[in-house]
C-alpha positions as CSV (number, residue, x, y, z in Angstrom):
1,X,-61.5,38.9,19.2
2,X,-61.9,37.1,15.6
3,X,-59.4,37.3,13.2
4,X,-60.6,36.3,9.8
5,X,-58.9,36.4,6.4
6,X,-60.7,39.2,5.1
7,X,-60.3,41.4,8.3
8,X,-56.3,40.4,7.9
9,X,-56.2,41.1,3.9
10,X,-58.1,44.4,4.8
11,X,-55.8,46.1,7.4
12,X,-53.0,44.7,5.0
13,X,-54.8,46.9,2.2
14,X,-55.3,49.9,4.6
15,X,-51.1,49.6,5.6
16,X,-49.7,49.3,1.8
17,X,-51.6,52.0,1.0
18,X,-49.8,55.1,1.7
19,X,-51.2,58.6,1.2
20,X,-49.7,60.9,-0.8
21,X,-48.2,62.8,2.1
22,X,-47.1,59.4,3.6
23,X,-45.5,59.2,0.1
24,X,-43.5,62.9,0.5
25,X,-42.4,62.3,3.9
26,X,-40.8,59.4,3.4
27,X,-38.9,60.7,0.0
28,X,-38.0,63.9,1.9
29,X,-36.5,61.3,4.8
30,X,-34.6,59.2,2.3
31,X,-32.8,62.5,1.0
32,X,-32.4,63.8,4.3
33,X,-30.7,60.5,4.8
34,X,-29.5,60.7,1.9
35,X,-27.7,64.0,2.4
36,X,-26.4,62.8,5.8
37,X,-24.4,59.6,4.2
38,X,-22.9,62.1,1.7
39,X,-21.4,64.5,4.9
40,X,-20.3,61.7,6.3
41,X,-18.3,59.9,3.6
42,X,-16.9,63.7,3.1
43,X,-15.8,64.0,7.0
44,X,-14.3,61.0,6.8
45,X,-12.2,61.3,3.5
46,X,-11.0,64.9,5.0
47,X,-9.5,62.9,8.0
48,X,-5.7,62.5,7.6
49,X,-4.4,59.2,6.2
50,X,-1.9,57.3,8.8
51,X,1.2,57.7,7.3
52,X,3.0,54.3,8.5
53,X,2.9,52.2,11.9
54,X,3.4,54.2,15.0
55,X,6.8,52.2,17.2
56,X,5.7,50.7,20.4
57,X,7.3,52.5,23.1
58,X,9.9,50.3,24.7
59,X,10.1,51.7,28.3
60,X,7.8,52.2,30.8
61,X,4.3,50.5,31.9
62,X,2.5,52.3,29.1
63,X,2.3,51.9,25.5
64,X,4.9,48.4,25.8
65,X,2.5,46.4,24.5
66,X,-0.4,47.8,22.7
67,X,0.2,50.2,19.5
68,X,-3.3,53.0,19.7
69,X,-4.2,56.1,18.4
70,X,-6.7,58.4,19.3
């Protein structure tokens, strides 16, 4: 198999040129995308805001040493 500049600059030619449909996929991914980001930045502003630390318990073998919250 040859590789030449010309055969390289070629199929660089053929893959930067997109087709028009190429074109409308690709916008109708970036707003699908696009649309996704937004429901997620709204999910996560309607989660509840902690409202201070949680105290650690101070008795048994669970919970004396590491402060979590599902």
């Amino acid at each position: 198999m040859q590789i030449t500049s010309s055969s390289v600059s070629q199929a660089a030619a053929s893959v930067s040129e997109g087709s028009p449909m190429q074109d409308v996929q690709i916008n109708v991914l970036k707003k699908a995308m696009n649309a996704q980001a937004s429901a997620a930045a709204a999910l996560i502003q309607a989660l509840p805001q902690p409202t201070g630390a949680l105290p650690l318990a101070t008795s048994g073998t669970l919970g004396t040493q590491l402060n979590t919250r599902a």
